[in-house]
ZAMARGU-4260 file (C-alpha; in steps of 0.2 Angstrom, whole numbers, plus 5000, padded with zeros to 4 digits):
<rodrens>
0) 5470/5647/5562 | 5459/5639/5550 | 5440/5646/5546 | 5432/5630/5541 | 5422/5620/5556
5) 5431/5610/5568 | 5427/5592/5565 | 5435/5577/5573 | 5442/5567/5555 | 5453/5554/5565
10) 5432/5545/5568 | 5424/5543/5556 | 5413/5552/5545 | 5398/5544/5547 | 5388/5535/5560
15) 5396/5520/5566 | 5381/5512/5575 | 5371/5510/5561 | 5375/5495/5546 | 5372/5509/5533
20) 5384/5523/5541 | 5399/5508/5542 | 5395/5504/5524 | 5398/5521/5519 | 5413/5524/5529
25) 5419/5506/5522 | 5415/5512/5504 | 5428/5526/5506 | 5441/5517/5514 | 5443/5500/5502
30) 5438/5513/5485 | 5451/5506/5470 | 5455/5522/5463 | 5463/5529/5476 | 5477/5517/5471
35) 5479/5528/5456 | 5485/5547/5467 | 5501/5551/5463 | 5513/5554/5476 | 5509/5573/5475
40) 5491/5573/5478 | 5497/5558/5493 | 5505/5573/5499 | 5495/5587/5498 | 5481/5576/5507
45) 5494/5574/5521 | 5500/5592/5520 | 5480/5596/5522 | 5474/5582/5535 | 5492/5590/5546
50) 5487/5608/5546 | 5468/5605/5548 | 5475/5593/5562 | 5485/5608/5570 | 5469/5620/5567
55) 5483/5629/5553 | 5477/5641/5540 | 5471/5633/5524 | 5467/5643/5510 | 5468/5633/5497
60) 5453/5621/5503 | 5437/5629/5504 | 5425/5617/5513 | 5426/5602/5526 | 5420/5592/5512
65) 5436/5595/5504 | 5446/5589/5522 | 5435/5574/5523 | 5442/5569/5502 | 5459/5569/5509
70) 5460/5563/5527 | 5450/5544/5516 | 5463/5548/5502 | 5477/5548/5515 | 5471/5535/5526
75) 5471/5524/5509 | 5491/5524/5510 | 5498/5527/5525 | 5499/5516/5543 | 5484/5524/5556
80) 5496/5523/5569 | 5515/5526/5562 | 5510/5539/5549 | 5523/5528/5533 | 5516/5526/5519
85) 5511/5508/5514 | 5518/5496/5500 | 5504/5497/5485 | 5499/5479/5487 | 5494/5480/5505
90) 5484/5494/5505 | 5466/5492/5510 | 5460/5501/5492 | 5469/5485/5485 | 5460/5473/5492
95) 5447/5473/5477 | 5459/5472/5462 | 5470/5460/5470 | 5456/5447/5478 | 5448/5449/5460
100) 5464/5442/5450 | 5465/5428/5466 | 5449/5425/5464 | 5446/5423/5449 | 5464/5413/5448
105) 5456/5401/5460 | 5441/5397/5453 | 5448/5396/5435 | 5462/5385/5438 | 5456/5373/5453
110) 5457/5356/5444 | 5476/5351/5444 | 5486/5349/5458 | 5500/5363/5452 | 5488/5376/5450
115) 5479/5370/5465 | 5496/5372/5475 | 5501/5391/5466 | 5484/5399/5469 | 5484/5392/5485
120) 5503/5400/5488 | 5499/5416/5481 | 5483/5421/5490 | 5492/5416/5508 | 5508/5426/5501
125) 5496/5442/5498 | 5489/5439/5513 | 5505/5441/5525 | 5509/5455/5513 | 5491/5462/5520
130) 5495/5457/5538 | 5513/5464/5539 | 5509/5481/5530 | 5493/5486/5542 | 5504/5480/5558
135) 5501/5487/5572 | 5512/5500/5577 | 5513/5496/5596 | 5512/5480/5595 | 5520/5473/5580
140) 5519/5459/5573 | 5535/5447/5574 | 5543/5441/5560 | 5542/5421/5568 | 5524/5425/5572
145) 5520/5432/5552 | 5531/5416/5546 | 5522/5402/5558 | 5505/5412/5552 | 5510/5411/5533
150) 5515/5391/5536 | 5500/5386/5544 | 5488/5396/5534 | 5495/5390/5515 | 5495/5374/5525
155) 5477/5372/5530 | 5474/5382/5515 | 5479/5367/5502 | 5477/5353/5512 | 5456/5356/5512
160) 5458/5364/5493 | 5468/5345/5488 | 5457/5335/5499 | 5442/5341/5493 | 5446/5341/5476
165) 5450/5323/5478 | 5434/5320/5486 | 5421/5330/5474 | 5431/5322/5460 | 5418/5309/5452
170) 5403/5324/5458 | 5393/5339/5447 | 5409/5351/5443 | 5398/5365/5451 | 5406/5357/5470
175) 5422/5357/5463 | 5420/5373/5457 | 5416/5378/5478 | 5431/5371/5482 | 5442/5387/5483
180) 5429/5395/5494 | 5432/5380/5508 | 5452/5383/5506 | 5449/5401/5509 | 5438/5401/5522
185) 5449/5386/5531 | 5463/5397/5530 | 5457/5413/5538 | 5450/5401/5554 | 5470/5398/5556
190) 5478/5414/5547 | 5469/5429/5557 | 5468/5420/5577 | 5489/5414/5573 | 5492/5433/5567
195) 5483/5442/5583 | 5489/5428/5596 | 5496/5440/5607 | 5480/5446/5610 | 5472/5431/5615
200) 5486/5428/5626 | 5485/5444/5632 | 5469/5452/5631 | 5465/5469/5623 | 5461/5486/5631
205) 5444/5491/5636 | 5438/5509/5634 | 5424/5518/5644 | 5413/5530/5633 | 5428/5544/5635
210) 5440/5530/5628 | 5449/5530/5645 | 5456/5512/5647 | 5446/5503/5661 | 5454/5486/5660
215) 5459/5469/5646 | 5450/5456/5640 | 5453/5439/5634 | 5435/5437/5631 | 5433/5453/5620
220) 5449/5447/5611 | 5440/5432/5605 | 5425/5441/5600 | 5436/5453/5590 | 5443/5442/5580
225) 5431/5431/5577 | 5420/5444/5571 | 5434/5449/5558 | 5436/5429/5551 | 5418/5430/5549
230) 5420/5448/5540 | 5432/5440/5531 | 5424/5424/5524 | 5408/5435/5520 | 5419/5444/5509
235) 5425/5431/5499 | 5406/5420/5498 | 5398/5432/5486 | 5409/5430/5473 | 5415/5414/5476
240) 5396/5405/5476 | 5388/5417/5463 | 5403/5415/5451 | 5402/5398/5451 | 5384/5395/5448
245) 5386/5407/5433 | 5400/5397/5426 | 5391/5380/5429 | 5376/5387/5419 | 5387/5393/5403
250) 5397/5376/5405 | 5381/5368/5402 | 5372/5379/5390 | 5388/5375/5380 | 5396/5393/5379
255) 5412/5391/5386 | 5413/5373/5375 | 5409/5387/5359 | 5421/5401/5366 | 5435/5392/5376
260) 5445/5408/5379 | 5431/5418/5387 | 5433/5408/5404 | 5447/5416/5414 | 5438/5436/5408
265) 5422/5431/5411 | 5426/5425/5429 | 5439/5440/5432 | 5426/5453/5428 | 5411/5445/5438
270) 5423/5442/5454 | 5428/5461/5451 | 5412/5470/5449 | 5406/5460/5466 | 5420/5461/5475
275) 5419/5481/5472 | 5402/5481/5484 | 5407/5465/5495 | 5424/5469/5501 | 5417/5486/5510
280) 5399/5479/5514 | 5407/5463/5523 | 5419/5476/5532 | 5403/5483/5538 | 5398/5468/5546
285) 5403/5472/5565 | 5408/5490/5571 | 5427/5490/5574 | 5424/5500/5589 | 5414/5486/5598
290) 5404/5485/5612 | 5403/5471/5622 | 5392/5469/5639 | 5403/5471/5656 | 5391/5454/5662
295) 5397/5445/5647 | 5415/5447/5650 | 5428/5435/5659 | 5421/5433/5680 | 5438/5442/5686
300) 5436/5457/5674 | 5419/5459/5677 | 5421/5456/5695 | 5436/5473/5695 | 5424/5483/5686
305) 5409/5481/5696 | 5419/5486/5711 | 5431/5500/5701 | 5416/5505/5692 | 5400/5500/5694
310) 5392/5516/5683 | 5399/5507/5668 | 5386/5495/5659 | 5396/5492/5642 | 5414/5494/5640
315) 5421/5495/5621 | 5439/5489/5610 | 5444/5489/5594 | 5439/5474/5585 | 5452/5477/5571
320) 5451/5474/5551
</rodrens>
């Protein structure tokens, strides 16, 4: 039996209900370097996370603190649900490095219609990488449904990013420098609602304050989600509207003219350096445990609960990443 204090590590270490304690938490989970573990520190963390689990001896760790490194450290590579360990690429601690190179991709190369068309390509393709490799376990995500997504995503994605090329054409290049940000933001209004449709079809489980499933909602799908395509083009603003306006200005002050090489660094490192506190702070947004009113929910589910269980005031769900 092991002698250090009995926590719960599958919630969260710090307090959800607060912007600052989902921050935190966010921090943790989407940090870079855990990308660079090898495979046998991946598996000590599991070896520790198993036996702290299973309330087994552990002699080697000496404090919770030490728990809490490795269950974030484990969580960084493997599937919540189906305990594999994920492809590098679609790992939440990759979402940083990746969307920096994307990024900075986008917003270097907008101005023809071939690099338009590839950085358009590529960011959807990372995406379905994202999509498929945090699947759900239970419900997983069908390969017709990840192909339709992926179509209608790169889709909406380029026909706003040409479109609006065309139309900012003869304007300040600071708009067309906004462009990719439009693409993007199009993109996830059609990519995350087409990845999760089964659950607007269906509805998603909602839990009591013991998270004993009381009934599914249609209504609190829709929230989810849309709370997640707003978490996700917060994301993607800060970098994508400061980056620009830095650019514009050293266009103008006649640096880039003086050192043409500098663009593509200049613009990788500022999207990385915010990226590294907007990925986790526009996670931090919404709580994925969510709470929604039991008034505010579709009339037949409310109408079941207030008979089943009229104590209950709030139910929650899981709003998803």
């Amino acid at each position: 039996m092991s002698n250090l204090p009995r926590v719960d590590i599958d919630q969260p270490k710090f307090d959800q209900s607060t912007y600052f304690g989902r921050a935190k938490h966010f921090f943790l989970v989407t940090n870079p370097l855990n990308l660079f573990a090898s495979n046998e520190e991946l598996e000590r963390a599991r070896d520790i996370v198993t036996k702290y689990r299973a309330n087994q001896p552990l002699p080697d760790v000496k404090s919770i603190d030490e728990v809490w490194r490795a269950k974030y450290l484990y969580d960084s590579a493997h599937h919540p649900e189906t305990g594999e360990k994920q492809i590098i690429v679609g790992r939440m601690s990759a979402q940083m490095p990746m969307n920096t190179f994307i990024t900075a991709g986008m917003m270097t190369f907008y101005k023809t219609t071939r690099a338009v068309v590839f950085w358009q390509w590529f960011n959807q393709t990372f995406n379905a990488i994202v999509n498929y490799t945090n699947r759900s376990g239970t419900s997983p995500i069908s390969q017709s449904q990840l192909i339709t997504s992926y179509c209608l995503a790169t889709g909406g994605a380029l026909a706003t990013a040409l479109s609006l090329n065309r139309a900012v054409k003869n304007m300040s290049p600071i708009f067309g420098r906004l462009v990719p940000l439009v693409a993007v933001a199009a993109a996830n209004c059609i990519n995350i609602p087409c990845m999760r449709m089964q659950e607007l079809r269906n509805g998603v489980a909602l839990l009591d304050a013991k998270n004993k499933e009381v009934g599914v909602s249609k209504k609190a799908a829709f929230v989810g989600i849309s709370a997640v395509v707003i978490s996700r083009i917060s994301m993607a603003i800060p970098g994508m509207t400061l980056t620009p306006l830095l650019m514009n200005k050293l266009e103008k002050n006649g640096f880039l003219k003086k050192y043409p090489r500098s663009n593509a660094p200049i613009q990788t490192l500022f999207c990385g350096f915010i990226l590294i506190f907007s990925t986790p702070m526009g996670c931090a947004f919404f709580s994925q445990r969510a709470a929604i009113k039991v008034n505010d929910l579709e009339p037949e589910v409310r109408d079941h609960l207030k008979k089943e269980r009229p104590d209950l005031d709030t139910v929650w769900y899981n709003k998803g990443l």
